[in-house]
Structure formats: structure tokens, C-alpha cells
C-alpha positions in Angstrom: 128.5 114.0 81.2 125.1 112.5 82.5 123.2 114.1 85.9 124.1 110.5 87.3 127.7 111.1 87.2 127.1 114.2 89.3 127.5 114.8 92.8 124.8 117.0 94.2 122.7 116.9 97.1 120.0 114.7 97.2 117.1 117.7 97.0 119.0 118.6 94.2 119.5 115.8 92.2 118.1 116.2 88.6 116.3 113.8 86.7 117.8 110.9 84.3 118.7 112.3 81.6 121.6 114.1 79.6 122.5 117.9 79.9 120.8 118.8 76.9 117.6 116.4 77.8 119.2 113.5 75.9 117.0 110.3 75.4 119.6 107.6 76.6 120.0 104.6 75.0 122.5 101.6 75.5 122.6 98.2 76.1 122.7 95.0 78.9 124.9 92.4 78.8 124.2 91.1 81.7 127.9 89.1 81.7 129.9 88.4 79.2 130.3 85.2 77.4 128.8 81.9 79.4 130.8 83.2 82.9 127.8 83.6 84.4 128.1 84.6 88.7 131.8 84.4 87.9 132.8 86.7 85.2 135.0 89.2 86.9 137.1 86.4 88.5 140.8 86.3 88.2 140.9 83.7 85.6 137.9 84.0 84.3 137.3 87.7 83.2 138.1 88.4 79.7 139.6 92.1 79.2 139.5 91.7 75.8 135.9 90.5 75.3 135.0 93.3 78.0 136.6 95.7 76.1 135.2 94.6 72.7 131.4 94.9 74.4 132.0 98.6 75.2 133.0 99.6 71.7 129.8 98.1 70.4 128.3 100.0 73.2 130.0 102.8 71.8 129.9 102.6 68.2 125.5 101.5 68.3 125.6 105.1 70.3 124.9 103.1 73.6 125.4 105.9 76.3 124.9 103.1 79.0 126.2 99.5 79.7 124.1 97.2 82.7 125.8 94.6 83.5 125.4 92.6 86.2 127.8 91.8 89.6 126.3 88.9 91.7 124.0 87.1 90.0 122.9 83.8 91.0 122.4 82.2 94.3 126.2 81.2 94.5 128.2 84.5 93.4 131.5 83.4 93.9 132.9 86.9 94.3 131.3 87.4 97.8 133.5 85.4 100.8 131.5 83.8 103.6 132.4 83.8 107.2 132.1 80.0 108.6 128.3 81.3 110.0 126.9 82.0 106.5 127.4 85.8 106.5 129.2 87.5 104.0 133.0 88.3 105.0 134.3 90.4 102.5 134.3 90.8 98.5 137.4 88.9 96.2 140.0 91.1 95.6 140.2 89.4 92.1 136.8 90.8 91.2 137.3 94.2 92.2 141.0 94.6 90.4 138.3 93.7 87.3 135.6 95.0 88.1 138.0 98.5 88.3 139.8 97.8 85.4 136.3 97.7 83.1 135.2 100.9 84.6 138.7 102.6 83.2 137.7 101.0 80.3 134.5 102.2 79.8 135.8 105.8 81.3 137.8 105.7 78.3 135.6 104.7 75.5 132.7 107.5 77.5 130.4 104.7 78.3 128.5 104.8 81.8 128.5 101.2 83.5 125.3 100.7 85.0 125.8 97.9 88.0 123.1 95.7 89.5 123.9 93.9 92.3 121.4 90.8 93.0 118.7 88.5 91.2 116.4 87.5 93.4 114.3 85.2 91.0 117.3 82.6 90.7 115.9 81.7 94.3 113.5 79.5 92.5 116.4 77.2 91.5 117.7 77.4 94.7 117.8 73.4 96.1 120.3 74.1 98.9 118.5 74.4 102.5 121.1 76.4 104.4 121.6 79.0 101.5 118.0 79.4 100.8 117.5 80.2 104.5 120.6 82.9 104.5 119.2 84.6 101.9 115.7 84.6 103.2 117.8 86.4 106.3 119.5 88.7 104.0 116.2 89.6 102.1 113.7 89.8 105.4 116.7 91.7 107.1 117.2 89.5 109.6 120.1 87.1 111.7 122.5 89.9 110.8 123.1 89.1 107.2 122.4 92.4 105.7 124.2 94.0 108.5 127.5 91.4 107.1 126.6 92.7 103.8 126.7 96.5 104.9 130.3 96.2 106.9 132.2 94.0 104.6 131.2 93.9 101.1 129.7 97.4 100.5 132.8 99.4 101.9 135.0 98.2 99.2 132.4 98.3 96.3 131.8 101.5 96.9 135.0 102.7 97.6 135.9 101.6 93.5 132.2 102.8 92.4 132.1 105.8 94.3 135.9 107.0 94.1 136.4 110.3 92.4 138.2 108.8 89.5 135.6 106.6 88.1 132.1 108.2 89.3 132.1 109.5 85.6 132.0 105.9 84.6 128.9 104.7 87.1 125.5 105.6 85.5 123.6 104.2 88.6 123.0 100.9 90.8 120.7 98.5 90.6 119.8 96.7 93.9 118.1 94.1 92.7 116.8 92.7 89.1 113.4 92.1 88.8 112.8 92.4 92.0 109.3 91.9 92.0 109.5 88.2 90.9 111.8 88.0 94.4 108.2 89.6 95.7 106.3 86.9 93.7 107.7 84.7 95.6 107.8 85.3 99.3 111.4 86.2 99.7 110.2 89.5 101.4 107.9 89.7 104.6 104.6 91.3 104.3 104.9 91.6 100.4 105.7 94.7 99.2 106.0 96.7 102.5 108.9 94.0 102.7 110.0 95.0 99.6 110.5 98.3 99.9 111.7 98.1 103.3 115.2 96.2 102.0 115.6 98.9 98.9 115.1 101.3 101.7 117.8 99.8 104.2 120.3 99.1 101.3 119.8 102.6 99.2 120.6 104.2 102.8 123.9 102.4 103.9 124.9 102.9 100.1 124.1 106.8 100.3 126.2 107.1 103.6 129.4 106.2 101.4 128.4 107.2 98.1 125.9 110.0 97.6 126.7 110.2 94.0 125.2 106.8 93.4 121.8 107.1 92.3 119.7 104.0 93.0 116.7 101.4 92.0 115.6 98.0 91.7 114.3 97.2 88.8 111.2 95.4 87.7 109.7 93.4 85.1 109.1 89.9 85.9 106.5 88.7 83.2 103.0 89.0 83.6 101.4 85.0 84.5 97.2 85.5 85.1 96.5 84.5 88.1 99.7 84.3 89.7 101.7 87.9 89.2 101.0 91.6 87.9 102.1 93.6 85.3 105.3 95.1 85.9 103.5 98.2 84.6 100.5 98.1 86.9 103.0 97.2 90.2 104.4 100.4 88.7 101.7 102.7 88.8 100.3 101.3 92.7 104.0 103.0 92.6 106.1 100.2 93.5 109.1 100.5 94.5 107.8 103.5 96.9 109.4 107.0 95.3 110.5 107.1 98.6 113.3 104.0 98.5 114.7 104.9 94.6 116.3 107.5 92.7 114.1 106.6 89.8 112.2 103.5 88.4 113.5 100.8 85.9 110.5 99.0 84.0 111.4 95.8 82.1 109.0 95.1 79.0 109.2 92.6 76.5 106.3 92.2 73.8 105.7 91.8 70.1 104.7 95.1 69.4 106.9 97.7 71.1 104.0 98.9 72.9 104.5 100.9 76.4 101.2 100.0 78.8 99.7 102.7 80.8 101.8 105.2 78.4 100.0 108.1 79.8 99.2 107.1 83.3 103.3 106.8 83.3 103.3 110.1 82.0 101.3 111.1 84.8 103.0 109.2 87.1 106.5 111.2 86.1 105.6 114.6 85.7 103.5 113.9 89.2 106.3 112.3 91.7 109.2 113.9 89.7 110.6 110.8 89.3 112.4 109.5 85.9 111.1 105.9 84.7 114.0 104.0 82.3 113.0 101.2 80.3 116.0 99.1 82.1 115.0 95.9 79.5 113.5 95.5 76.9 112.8 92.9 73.9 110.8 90.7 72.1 108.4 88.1 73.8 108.3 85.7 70.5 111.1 82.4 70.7 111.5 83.2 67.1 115.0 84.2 65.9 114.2 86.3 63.7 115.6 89.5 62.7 113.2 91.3 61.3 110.8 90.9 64.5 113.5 91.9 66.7 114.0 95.1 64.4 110.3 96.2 64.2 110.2 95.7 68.2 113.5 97.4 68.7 112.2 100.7 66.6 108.8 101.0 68.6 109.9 100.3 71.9 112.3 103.3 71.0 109.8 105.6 69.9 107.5 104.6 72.6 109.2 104.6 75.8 110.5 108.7 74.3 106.7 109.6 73.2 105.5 107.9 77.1 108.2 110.3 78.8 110.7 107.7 79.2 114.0 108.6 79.9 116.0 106.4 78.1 115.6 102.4 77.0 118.3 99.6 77.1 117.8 96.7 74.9 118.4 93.1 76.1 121.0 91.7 74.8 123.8 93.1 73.4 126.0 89.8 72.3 125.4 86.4 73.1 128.1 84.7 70.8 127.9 80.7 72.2 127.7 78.6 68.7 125.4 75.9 68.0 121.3 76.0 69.0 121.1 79.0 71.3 117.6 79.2 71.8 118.9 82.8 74.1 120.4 84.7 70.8 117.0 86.1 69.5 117.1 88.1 72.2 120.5 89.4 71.2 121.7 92.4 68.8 124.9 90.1 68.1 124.4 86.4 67.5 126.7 83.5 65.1 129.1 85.9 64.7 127.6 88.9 63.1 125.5 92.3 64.1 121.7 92.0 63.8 119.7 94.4 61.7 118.2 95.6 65.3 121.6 96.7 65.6 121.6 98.9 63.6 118.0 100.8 64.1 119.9 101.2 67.6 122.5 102.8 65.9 120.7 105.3 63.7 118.0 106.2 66.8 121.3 106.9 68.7 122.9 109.2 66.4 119.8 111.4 65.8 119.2 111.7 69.4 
């Protein structure tokens, strides 16, 4: 069983990683198929494609699954009172949402959960949901407090229940939430930031203390205009304070870690684990022997930097026809990649 899975007090928690010091590996899917911001729907979730993405989990040695629960700027699973604050959580989504964690109970795979994707805001057109969620990021006109009484009770409740703790590796607030930064959705930058992960990680300790949680970074490096997930790393961003542990996205042509032993540093100083939540190629190349090479070194690299565990991006993206997505993918037109299996054989001589 992973520390995750444990229930100590918070002093006490110990870092991310396996009993023995495992280095973790695993996968994101993200959602399954094209349901995306609607995938654990009545009607919509698939049990058996859910269930066929844990086994690959499981048979590539994946210890952990991300997927993610409301992503976009329209996640149909959260209800809306008539005044734009949330109301309550479908009852649809968490019969499946419950149902996948028994699943992955079963097959020993921890489901790690992220709840929000700020940078879809930059495709928001709408004026009256742009400004509720500039509310519900900022912390203001009661929106988070809506989200705190109706939609985290019952999440928690399935995510933090004593049957399927085993099955939650950790929560993600928010991914890449330094693109939501980026762009303005938080007041005063990252003091902003850090004071959401800060409100949110509390109300979700007062139910669950098991939980451990993050938001993740990683939004890609544009001169000029954004940092390197890395460097907002190291300033450290998010403040050790607000997480559990840090989730770094990376995705480059060589594998390569930046700042390798300044993260080093950084881990063995504040005592806090860094996982390489994403990871992947930068190339628009499908090509399997780039993904591969990449796969291999970011591997050996995020465990030589003190990582404590990597998760590739993406585990199956099976839509036919030009799918400019599927080089990013360890399963693409109907077969395993090669990348596939170098996750397979790092797993099994963990």
C-alpha cells in the first residue's frame, strides 16, 4: 500500500513514495475516449473502456492512474443554483466516479483525481461564466464557499470513505495551475495563487485528512510571456505551506529534468516530495522511437534528480483518422507503442 493511502496525522505524514522507497510510475488519461467534461455521466461513462484503462495501468506496472473530474469551463457534473453558484454534484457522476475506484481497488491501482483546469479559461467566450469563475478563483461573491458546502461534502465522502481511501493516490486542485496564474485568474499573482490552494486544501483536510493534496504545474515555457515550470518551482511555487507535495509537468526532446540538483536541494531541504505529474515529448512528430528515447530518460532522470515517481502523458487516445493528439499517447490506431513497453520493463525492475 502507498503512504498516500494512509491515514496519519499531518506532522506525520511520510513522503511520496512506496513502503520499500518505491519509484512510482503510472499513467494519465486524463478522460477516457473523446467524453471530455462529461465522461462519468450516466450515459456517457464507459465501464468497460474504464476498466480496460486500468489493466493497461496494471499490466505497464503503472502504480498510479490521473484522471481528471471537471475539466473545462462547462463540467456538466457540477449543478448550478439559478445565481451561478454551484448547488450540488450529479448523482450520476459519483455512482461512476465510485464504481472506477472499486475498479481500480481491485486491479491495486491508486486513482489520482484532479479537480479543475484553469487554462481552458482562455477559450472561455461566455461573460457571465467567465466572471463566476473569476469569483470562484479570487475567492470572492461566495462561489468557493458554494463549492465548499455542496460539492465537496459528497466528493469527499466517496474519496475519503474507509472503503476506497486505498484506491485515492492524492488530489489534484488544479492542473497547470500556473497557466491559470499566467493569466490573471488569481489576484496579486501568485500570493493569489496560493491563497485558493490554501483555502481549498483546508476545507478538504477538515473532511478528509487522508487526502494528500497539490496543484500541479507545467504550463509551457513562452519567452517573454511565462516561466519555466521548473524555475516557478524552485521561487517554490506552490508555497510548501498550501501542498502535500509538488507535481512538475515537463515535456521536451531529450528527457532532461532542469535544475536537477537545485530540485534535489529543494527536496531534501523542505521535506517535500516533487512527482513528475506529466510528462512527454515536445516534438508533433508521431513517432515511436522519439517517444521511446524520451520516455526512458525522463525515467532515469526524474529517479537520479530525487523524483518520486513520473507519470507519462497519455496512456490511450484510440479516436481513428488524423489525430494529431496520439504522439503523445502510449496506445494509438489500435495498438501499444514501443514507449509502452520501456514503461513496462522500468516498472518491473523497480
Amino acid at each position: 500500500m502507498l503512504a498516500l493511502a494512509v491515514q496519519p496525522a499531518l506532522a506525520d505524514r511520510r513522503p511520496l513514495e512506496g513502503e520499500r522507497g518505491e519509484f512510482l510510475t503510472g499513467f494519465n488519461q486524463g478522460w477516457f475516449k473523446e467524453d471530455f467534461s462529461s465522461q462519468w455521466l450516466d450515459g456517457v461513462y464507459d465501464q468497460v473502456e474504464a476498466r480496460r484503462i486500468l489493466d493497461l495501468t496494471r499490466d505497464a506496472g503503472g502504480r498510479v492512474l490521473r484522471v481528471w473530474l471537471f475539466e473545462g469551463t462547462q463540467p456538466r457534473a457540477l449543478l448550478r443554483a439559478e445565481d451561478g453558484r454551484f448547488s450540488g454534484v450529479d448523482a450520476g457522476f459519483l455512482r461512476n466516479l465510485e464504481s472506477f475506484l472499486r475498479d481500480a481497488r481491485d486491479r491495486g491501482i491508486q486513482v489520482y483525481p484532479t479537480f479543475f483546469s484553469p487554462g481552458m479559461m482562455r477559450h472561455e467566450k461566455h461573460p457571465e461564466s467567465r466572471r463566476r469563475w473569476l469569483e470562484f478563483y479570487r475567492l470572492q461573491g461566495g462561489m468557493a464557499e458554494s463549492f465548499r458546502d455542496h460539492v465537496l461534502p459528497p466528493v469527499l465522502r466517496l474519496l475519503g470513505s474507509d472503503e476506497l481511501r486505498s484506491a485515492v493516490f492524492a488530489l489534484d486542485l488544479a492542473n497547470e495551475i500556473d497557466d491559470g496564474e499566467n493569466q490573471g485568474l488569481f489576484e496579486n499573482g501568485w500570493h493569489g495563487v496560493n491563497r485558493w490552494i490554501c483555502r481549498l486544501r483546508s476545507w478538504i483536510q477538515e473532511r478528509a485528512p487522508s487526502i494528500q493534496v497539490t496543484a500541479s504545474i507545467g504550463w509551457p515555457w513562452v519567452p517573454f510571456y511565462s516561466r519555466a515550470a521548473a524555475d516557478v518551482l524552485l521561487d517554490p511555487n506552490p508555497h510548501p505551506s498550501c501542498v502535500d507535495f509538488f507535481d512538475l509537468h515537463l515535456y521536451n526532446n531529450s528527457g532532461r529534468i532542469p535544475n536537477c540538483e537545485r530540485i534535489r536541494k529543494l527536496i531534501r531541504r523542505g521535506k517535500k516530495p516533487v512527482l513528475l505529474g506529466e510528462f512527454g515529448q515536445f516534438s508533433k512528430r508521431y513517432d515511436d522511437r522519439l517517444q521511446a528515447k524520451v520516455t526512458e530518460a525522463f525515467l532515469e532522470n526524474a529517479r537520479s534528480c530525487g523524483l518520486s515517481g513520473a507519470l507519462a502523458w497519455r496512456l490511450s487516445d484510440i479516436r481513428p483518422g488524423h489525430n494529431p493528439e496520439a504522439r503523445y499517447s502510449y496506445e494509438a490506431f489500435g495498438r501499444t507503442r514501443p514507449a509502452y513497453e520501456v514503461m513496462r520493463r522500468y516498472s518491473s525492475g523497480n
